[in-house]
FIZALUM-251284 format. One record per residue (C-alpha): x, y, z. Coordinates in steps of 0.02 Angstrom, whole numbers, plus 32768, in hexadecimal, padded with zeros to 4 digits. Example, Ala and Ser with C-alpha at 12.3 -4.5 7.8 and 13.67 -1.06 7.14 Angstrom:
# FIZALUM-251284
8267, 7F1F, 8186
82AC, 7FCB, 8165
***
This chain:
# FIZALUM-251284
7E19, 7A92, 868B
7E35, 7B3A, 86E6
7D87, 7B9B, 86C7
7DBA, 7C1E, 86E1
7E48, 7C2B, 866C
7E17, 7BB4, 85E8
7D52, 7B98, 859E
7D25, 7B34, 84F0
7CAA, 7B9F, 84A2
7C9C, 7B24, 8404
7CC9, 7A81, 83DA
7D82, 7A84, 83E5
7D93, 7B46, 8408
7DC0, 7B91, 849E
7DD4, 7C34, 84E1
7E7F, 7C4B, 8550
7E64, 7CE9, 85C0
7EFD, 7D51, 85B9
7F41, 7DF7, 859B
7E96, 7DD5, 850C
7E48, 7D54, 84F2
7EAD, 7CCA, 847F
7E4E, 7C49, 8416
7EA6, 7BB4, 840E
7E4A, 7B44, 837B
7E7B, 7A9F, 8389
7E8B, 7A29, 82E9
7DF6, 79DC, 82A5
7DE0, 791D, 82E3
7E0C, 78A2, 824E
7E72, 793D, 8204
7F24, 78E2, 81C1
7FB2, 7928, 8171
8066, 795B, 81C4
800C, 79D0, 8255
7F63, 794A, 824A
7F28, 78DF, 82D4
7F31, 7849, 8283
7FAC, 77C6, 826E
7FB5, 776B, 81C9
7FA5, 76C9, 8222
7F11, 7721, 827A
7F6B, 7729, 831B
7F44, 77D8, 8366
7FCE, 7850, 8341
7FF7, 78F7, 838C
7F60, 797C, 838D
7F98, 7A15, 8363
7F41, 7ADE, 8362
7F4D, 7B6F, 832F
7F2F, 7C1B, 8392
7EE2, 7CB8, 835C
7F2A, 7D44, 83BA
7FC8, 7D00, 8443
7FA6, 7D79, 84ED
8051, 7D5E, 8559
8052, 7CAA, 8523
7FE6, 7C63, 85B2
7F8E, 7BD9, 853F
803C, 7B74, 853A
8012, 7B43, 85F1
7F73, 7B12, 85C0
7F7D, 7AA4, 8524
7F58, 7A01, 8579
7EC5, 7A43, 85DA
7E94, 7A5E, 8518
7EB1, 79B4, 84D5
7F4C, 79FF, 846C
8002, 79C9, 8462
803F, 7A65, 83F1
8018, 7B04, 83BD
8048, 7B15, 8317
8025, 7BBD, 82CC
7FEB, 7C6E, 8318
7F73, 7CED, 82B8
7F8E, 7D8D, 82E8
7EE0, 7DF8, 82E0
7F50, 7E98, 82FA
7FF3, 7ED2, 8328
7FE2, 7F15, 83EA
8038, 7EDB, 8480
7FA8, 7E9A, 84D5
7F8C, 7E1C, 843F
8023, 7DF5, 842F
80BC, 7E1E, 84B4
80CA, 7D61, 84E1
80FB, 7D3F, 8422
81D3, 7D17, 843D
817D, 7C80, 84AF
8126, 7C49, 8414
81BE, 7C4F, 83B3
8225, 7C00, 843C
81AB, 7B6A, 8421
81C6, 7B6E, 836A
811D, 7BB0, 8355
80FE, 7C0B, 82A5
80BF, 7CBE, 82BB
802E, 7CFF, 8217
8026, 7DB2, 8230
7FB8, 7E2F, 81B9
8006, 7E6E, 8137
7FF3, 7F1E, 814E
8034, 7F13, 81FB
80CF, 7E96, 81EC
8155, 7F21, 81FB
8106, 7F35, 82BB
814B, 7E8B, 82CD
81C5, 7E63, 8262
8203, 7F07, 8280
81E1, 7F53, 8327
829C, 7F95, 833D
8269, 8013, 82A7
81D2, 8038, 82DF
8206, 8072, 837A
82AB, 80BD, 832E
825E, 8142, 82BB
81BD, 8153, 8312
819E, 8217, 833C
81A0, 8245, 83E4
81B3, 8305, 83D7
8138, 8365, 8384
80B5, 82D4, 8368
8017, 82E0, 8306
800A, 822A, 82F1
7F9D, 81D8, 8362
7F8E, 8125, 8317
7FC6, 80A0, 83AE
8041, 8058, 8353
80AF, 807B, 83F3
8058, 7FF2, 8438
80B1, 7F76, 83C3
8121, 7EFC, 840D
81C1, 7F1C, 8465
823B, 7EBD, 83FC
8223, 7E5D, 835E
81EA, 7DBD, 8334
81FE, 7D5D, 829C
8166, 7D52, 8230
8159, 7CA8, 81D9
80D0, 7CEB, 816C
805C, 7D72, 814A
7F9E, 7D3A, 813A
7F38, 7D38, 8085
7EA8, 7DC3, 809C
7E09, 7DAA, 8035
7E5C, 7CE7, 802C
7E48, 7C40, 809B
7EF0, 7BD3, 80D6
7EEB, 7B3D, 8141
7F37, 7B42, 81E8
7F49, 7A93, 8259
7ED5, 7A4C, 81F1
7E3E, 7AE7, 81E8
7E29, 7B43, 8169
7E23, 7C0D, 8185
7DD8, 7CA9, 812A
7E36, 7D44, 812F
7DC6, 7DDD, 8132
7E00, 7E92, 8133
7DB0, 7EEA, 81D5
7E12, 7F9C, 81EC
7DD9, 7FF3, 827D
7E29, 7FDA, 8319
7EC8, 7FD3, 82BA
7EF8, 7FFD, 8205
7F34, 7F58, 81DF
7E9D, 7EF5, 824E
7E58, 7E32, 8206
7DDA, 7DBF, 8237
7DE2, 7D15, 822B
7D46, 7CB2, 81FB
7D44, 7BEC, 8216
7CA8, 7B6D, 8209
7CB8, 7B03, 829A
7C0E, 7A82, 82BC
7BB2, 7AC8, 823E
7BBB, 7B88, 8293
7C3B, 7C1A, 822D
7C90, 7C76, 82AF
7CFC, 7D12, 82A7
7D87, 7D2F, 831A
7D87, 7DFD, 8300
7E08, 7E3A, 835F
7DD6, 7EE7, 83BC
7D54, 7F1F, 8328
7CD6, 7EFA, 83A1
7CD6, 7EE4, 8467
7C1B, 7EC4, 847E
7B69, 7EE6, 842C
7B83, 7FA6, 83ED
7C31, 7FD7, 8448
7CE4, 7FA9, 8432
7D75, 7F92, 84AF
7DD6, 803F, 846C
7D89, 80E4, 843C
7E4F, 8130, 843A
7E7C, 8090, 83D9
7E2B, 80DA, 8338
7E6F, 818C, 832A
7EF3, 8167, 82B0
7F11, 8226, 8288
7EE5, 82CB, 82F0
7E64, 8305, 82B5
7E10, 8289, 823B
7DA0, 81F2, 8261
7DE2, 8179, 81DF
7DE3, 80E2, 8271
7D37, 80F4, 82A0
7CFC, 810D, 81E6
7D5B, 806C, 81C3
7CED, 8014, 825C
7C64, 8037, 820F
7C93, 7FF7, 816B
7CDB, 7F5C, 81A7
7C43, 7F37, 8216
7BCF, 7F37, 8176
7C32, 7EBF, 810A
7C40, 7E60, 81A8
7B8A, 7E49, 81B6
7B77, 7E0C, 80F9
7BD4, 7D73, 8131
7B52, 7D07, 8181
7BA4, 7D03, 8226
7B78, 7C86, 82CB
7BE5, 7CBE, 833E
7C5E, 7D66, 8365
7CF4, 7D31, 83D6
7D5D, 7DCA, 8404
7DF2, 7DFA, 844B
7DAD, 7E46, 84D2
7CFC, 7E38, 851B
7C86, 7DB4, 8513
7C45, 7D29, 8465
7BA5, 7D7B, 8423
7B38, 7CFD, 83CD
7ADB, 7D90, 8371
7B64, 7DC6, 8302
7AEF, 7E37, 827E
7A9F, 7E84, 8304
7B41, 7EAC, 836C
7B91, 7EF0, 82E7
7B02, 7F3F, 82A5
7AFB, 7FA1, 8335
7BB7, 7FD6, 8342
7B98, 8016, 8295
7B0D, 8084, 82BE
7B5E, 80BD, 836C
7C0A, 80DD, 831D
7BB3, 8139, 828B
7B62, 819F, 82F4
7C18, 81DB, 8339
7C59, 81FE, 8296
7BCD, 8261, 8265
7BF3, 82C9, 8322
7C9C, 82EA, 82DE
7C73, 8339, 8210
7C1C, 83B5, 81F4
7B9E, 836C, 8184
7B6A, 82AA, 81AB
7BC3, 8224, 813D
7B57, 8184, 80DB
7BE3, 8104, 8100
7B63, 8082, 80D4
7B40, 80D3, 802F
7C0B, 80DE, 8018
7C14, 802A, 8026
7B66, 7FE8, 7FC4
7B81, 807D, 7F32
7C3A, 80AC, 7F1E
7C31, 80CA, 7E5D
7BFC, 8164, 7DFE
7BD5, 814A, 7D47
7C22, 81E0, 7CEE
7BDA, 817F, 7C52
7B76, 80E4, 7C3F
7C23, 8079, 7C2E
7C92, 80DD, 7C9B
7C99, 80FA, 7D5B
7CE1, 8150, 7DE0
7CFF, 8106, 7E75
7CCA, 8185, 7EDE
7D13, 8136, 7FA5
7DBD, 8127, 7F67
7E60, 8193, 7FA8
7E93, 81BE, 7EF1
7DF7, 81AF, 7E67
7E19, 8109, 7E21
7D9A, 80FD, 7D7A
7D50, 8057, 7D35
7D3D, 8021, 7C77
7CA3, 7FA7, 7C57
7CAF, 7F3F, 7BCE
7BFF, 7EED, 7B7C
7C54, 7E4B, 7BB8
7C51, 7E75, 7C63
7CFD, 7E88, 7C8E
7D4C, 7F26, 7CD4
7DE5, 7F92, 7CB5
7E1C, 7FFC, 7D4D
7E8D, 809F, 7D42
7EDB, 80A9, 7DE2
7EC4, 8042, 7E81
7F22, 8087, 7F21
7EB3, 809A, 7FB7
7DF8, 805A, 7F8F
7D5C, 808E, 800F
7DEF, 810D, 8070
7D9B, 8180, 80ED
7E3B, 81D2, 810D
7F00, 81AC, 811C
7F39, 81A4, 81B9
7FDB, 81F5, 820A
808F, 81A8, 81E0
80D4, 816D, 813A
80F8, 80B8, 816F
80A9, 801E, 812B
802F, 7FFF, 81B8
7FCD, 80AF, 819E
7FAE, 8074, 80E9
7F3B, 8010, 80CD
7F09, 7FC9, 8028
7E59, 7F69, 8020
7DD0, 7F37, 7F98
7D38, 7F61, 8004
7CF4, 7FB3, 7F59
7CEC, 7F13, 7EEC
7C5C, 7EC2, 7F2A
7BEB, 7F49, 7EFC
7C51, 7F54, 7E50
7C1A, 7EAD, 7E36
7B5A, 7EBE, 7E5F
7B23, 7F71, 7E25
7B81, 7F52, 7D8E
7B84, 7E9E, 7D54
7C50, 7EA6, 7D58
7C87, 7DEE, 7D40
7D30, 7E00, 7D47
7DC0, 7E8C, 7D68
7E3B, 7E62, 7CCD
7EA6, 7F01, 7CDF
7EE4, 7F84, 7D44
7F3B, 8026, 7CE9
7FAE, 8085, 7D69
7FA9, 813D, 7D32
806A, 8156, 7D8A
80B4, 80ED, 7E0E
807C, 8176, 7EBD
802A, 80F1, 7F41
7F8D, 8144, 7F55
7F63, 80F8, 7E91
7FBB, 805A, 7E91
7FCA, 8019, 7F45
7F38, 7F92, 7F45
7F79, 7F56, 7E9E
7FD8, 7EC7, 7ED9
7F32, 7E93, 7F3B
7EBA, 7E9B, 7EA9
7F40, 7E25, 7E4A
7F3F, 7DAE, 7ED2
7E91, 7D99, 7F0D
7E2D, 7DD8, 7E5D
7EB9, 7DA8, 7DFA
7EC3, 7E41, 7D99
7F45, 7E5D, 7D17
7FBD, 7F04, 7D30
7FD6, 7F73, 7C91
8061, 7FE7, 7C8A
8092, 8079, 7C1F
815A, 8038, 7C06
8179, 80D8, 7C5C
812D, 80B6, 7D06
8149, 7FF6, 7CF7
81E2, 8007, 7D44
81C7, 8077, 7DDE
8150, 7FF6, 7DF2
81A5, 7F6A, 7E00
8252, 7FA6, 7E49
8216, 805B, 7EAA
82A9, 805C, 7EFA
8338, 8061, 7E81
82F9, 8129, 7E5B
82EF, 81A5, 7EE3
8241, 81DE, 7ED9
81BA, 81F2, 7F44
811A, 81A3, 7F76
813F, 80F1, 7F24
80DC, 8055, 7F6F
813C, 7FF7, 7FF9
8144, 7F50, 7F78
8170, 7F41, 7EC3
80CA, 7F2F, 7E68
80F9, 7E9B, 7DD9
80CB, 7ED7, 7D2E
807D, 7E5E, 7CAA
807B, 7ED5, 7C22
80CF, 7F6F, 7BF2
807F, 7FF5, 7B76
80DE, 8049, 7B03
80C5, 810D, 7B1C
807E, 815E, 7A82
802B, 80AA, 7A3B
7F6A, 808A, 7A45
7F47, 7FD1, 7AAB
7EA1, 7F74, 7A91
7E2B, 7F23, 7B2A
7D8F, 7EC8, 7B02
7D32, 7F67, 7A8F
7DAB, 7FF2, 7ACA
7E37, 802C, 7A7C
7EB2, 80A2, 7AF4
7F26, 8100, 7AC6
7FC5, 8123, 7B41
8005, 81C9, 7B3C
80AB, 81F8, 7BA6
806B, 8296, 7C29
810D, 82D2, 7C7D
80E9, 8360, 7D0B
8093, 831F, 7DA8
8118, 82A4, 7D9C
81AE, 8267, 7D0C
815A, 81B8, 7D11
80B2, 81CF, 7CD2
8026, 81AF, 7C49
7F8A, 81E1, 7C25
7F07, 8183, 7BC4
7E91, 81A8, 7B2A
7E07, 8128, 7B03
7D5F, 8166, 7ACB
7CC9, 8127, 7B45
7C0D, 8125, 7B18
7C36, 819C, 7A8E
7CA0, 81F5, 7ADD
7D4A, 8224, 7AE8
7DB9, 821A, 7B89
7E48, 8258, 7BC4
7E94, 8201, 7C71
7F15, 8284, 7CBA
7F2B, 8266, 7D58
7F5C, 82C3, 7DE1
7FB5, 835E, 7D57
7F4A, 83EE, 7D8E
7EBB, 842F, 7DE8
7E4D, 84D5, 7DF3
7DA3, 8522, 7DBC
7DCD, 851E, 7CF1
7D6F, 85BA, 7D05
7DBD, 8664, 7CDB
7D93, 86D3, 7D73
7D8E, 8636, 7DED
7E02, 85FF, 7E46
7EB5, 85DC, 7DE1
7EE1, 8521, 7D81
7F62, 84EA, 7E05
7FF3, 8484, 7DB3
800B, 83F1, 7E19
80DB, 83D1, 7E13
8145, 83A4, 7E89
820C, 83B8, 7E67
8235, 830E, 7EA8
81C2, 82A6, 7E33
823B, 82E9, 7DB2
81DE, 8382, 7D65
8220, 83E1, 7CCE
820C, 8495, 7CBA
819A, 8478, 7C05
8139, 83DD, 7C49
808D, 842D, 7C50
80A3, 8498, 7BB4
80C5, 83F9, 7B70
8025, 8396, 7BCE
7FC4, 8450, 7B93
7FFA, 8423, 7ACA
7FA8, 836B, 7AD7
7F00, 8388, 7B25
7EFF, 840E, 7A8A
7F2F, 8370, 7A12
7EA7, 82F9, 7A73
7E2B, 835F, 7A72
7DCE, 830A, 7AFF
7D2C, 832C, 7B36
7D44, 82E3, 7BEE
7DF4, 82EE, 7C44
7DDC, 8290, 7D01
7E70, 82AC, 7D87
7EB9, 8240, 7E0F
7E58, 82BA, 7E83
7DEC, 8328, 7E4D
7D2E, 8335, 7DFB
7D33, 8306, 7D40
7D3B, 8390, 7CD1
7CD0, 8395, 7C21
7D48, 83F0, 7BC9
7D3C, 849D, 7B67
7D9F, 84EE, 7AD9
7DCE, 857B, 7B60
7DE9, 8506, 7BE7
7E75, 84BA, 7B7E
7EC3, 8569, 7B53
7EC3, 8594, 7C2B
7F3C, 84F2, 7C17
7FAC, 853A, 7B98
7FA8, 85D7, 7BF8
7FD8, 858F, 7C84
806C, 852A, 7C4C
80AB, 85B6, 7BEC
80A8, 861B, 7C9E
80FE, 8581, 7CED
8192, 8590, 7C80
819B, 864E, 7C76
81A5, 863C, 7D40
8226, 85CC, 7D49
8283, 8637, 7CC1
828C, 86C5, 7D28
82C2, 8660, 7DE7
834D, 85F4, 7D98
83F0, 8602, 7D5E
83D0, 85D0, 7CA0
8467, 8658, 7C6C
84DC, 85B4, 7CCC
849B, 853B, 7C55
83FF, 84D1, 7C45
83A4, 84C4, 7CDD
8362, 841C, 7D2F
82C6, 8457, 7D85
82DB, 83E7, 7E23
83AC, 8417, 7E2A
83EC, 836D, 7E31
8477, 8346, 7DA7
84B5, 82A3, 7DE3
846C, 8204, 7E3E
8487, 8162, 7E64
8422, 80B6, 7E40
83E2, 806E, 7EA2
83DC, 80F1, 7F28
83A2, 8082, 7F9D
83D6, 7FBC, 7FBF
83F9, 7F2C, 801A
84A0, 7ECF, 801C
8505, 7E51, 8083
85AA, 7E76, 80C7
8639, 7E2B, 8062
85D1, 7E35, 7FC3
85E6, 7EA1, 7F2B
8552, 7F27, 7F0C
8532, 7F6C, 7E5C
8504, 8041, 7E3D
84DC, 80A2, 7DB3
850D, 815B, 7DB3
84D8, 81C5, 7D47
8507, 8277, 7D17
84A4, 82FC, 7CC1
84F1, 8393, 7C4A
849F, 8435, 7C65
8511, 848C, 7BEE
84FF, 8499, 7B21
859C, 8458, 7B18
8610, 83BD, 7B18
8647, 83A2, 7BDC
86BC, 8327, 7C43
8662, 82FA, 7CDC
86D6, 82C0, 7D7B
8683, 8244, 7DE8
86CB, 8208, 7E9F
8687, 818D, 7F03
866D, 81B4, 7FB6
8666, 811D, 8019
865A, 80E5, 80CE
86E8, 80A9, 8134
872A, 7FF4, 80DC
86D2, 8006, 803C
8710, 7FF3, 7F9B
86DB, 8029, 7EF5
870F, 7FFC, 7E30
8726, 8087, 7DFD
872E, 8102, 7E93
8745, 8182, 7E2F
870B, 819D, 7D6E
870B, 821A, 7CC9
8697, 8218, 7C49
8664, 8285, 7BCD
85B4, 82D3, 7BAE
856B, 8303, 7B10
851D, 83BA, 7B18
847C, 83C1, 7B87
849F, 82F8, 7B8F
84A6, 8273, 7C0B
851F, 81EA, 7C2F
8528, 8155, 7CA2
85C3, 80FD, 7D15
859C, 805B, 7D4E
860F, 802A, 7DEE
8632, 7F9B, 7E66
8636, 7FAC, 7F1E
8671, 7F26, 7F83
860A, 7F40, 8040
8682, 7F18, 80C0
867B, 7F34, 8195
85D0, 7F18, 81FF
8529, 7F05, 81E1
84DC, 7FC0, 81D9
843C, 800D, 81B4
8421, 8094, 810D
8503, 8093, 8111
850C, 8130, 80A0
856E, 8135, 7FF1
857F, 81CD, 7F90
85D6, 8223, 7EF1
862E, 82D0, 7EF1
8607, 8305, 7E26
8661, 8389, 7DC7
8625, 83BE, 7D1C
868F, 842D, 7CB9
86BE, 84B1, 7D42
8619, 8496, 7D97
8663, 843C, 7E30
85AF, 83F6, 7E83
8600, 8397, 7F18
85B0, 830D, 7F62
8514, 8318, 7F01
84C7, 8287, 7EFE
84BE, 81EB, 7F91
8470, 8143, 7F90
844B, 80C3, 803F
8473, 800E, 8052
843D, 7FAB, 80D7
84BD, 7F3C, 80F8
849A, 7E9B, 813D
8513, 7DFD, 8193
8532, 7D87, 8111
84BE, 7D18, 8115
8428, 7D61, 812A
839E, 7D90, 80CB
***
């Protein structure tokens, strides 16, 4: 064995010194199965490994030095080039590559990554730029919170962001010792390998605020051993993490103006606005808890639990869904089990860790029926901030209806404004009655102070009488607490609710006097045609399926012309259409396109409407990313 390359630091473990240092854990003796060690005749059969972490590949010329024949599978701690730029050797041995999941688009992906990353002007200071060169084909992403068996050993998966947004450790019991393999969290006792590694955004400290955070619920898990990518195994892990904590929250406190409890964040996250509801108080967007006497819990929104900031870029691997808040759920407040989560509206900073609570808490999602489907298709509608995956829905709520858990009943109210696709909830709580709204408005609710800000954005679909609308059922409810997506909760007064009516009678008096309402209705956002889905995937040769659809801004009856603008090859049933709208109506054209020509990336399609003699032009497009037939 070359020393000073190769080194077992546990039975059946060794450390490969490369670009980092790989762990190559080799299968357990007696272990049996296809990737076992053990013939069924009892003959010795192949021994096999996995590696955490793959450096330029150097451990292939070492596997017999290790007592291995094959590595089978490669955990990935984190996406950069230093872990992982030997990875197309590992494939070229028909090694399968487990990636996080945050972070598989910086491998599966790479080409896009480095395609629309921003060079000019760039406030983003994440090193995703140290991603690989070229793709690689991910066989599989790994289960966080969850444990999998890899050549024969069985893994944890454990959410560490830090050095990375997307960062794991891997724990495995190996002669009677649990050791984590942590990736850069932590270099040695108190430091780690990258300062620069952790500023994710310009002027924010959400990476070392995450260190911290990841340290702690590190050191609840009755460690032996820390083996990391770079430095040196420390056989103190509470006390080496321990001190990184203190040390890194001593830096974070350097860089705020007033010092920051992240240990109090992660041991008390809840509020209690009333003995059976809560506010989680660490999350991006306030996500609020329902107790019931039977200890289970309802949530209201779950996008980004225990944030300490979003960092730069829109693409999945600065988001970073996590449940770093449950634990604490559980033990301040006897929680047994999370039954349901309600989204408010479909926006990713209230829903993104949804599909995580299902899978490791096994939480049920409850929909209004008009969010359900954002949620589960959010790309057939052109709309903004929608969650990277559809989010499965196991029930859908009827808007207006009342729905019963455990001792609650809640009723779901439709709460257009902030966004087309929302709800807000009534359910009465310790005696009293509450009203969930969202992210609608925000200001003072004081006359004098500073002005009730109505929170709409012309893309989520916004109507010009939305909030006088929203202002006309808080008068109906009569609540006396309304709690936001963002803001502090509000006991409510009789002239708090009139500043709302106010203000929505101002928002429609404005928009009376900017637009052209002498022309016909006006939608507020200006769009009077689009097409569904507006964005899709398709093979060449095959037949793709749209939707347009046409609004009438006029009080009377009016043909609408639509022609399909298509690229090069294309062909569409019908290419081009009439139909007739009823007065201030809507009307849909459903049409065929057969995809024809090369594979191409977001190939654009669009319609040129006329309504009447409003001739719109091409008003609406939609993207397909066409792939060879084929593939997937």
């Amino acid at each position: 064995m070359t020393a000073s390359r190769v080194s077992e630091i546990a039975p059946g473990i060794f450390r490969v010194r490369d670009t980092c240092n790989v762990y190559v854990v080799r299968s357990p003796e007696g272990s049996e199965g296809p990737d076992g060690v053990t013939g069924r005749d009892g003959t010795s059969a192949a021994r096999t490994a996995f590696a955490i972490d793959f450096g330029s590949g150097l451990a292939l010329d070492h596997l017999a030095e290790m007592g291995i024949d094959r590595i089978t599978d490669v955990l990935m701690t984190h996406h950069h080039r230093d872990q992982g730029q030997g990875l197309p050797l590992a494939v070229a041995a028909g090694i399968r590559i487990h990636v996080p999941p945050v972070e598989r688009d910086l491998f599966a992906d790479a080409e896009g990554m480095w395609q629309a990353r921003t060079l000019h002007n760039d406030y983003n200071l994440r090193q995703d730029r140290f991603s690989l060169l070229e793709s690689v084909p991910v066989h599989d992403v790994v289960p966080e919170y969850r444990r999998r068996t890899y050549a024969g050993t069985t893994v944890e998966v454990v959410p560490t962001p830090g050095h990375t947004t997307g960062s794991v450790t891997y724990l495995v019991e190996r002669g009677g010792r649990r050791l984590a393999f942590t990736g850069d969290l932590v270099y040695a006792p108190g430091k780690v390998w990258s300062l620069a590694a952790t500023q994710w955004s310009y002027t924010d400290n959400e990476g070392p605020a995450m260190t911290v955070l990841s340290c702690y619920q590190l050191m609840e898990r009755d460690l032996d051993l820390l083996l990391p990518s770079h430095g040196e195994p420390m056989d103190e892990p509470r006390a080496a993490l321990g001190l990184l904590a203190t040390r890194m929250g001593q830096y974070v406190d350097s860089r705020r103006p007033y010092p920051w409890d992240l240990r109090d964040r992660l041991d008390n996250p809840f509020t209690a606005l009333t003995e059976h509801l809560l506010l989680n108080r660490t999350s991006n967007s306030c996500s609020y808890v329902l107790l019931s006497e039977t200890g289970a819990a309802l949530v209201i929104d779950y996008g980004y639990d225990m944030t300490t900031g979003l960092p730069s870029g829109t693409d999945r691997a600065s988001r970073r869904p996590w449940l770093a808040s449950l634990p604490a759920l559980r033990r301040n407040h006897g929680v047994t089990s999370i039954e349901v989560a309600l989204p408010t509206h479909y926006h990713d900073d209230h829903v993104a860790g949804m599909n995580l609570l299902r899978d490791v808490a096994g939480t049920e999602i409850w929909a209004p029926e008009n969010v359900a489907g954002i949620l589960e298709a959010p790309m057939v509608e052109d709309l903004p901030c929608t969650w990277y995956d559809p989010i499965p829905v196991d029930r859908r709520l009827p808007l207006g209806e009342i729905f019963t858990w455990h001792e609650y009943e809640i009723m779901v109210h439709e709460l257009p404004g902030h966004t087309l696709y929302a709800a807000a909830y009534e359910f009465v709580v310790d005696g009293v009655t509450v009203l969930v709204t969202s992210d609608q408005q925000v200001g003072s609710g004081v006359r004098g102070g500073p002005r009730e800000v109505l929170n709409y954005q012309y893309r989520n679909r916004f109507r010009i009488g939305d909030y006088r609308a929203s202002a006309e059922l808080y008068r109906r409810v009569g609540p006396g607490l309304m709690v936001s997506g963002h803001w502090a909760p509000r006991w409510v007064t009789d002239d708090y609710l009139e500043l709302l009516t106010e203000a929505g009678d101002e928002l429609v008096r404005v928009h009376q006097d900017l637009l052209p309402l002498d022309e016909g209705e006006v939608v507020a956002d200006g769009v009077l045609a689009r097409i569904a889905p507006y964005y899709s995937r398709a093979q060449t040769g095959t037949v793709a399926r749209f939707v347009v659809s046409v609004s009438n801004p006029r009080p009377s009856v009016e043909k609408a012309v639509v022609c399909l603008v298509l690229p090069v090859g294309w062909v569409a049933v019908p290419d081009v259409a009439a139909i007739s709208l009823p007065p201030l109506g809507r009307g849909e054209i459903e049409v065929e396109v057969t995809l024809t020509g090369p594979a191409r990336r977001r190939a654009r399609m669009a319609v040129d409407v006329s309504i009447g003699d409003l001739h719109l032009g091409q008003h609406a497009e939609a993207l397909v990313d066409v792939t060879e037939a084929g593939s997937t």
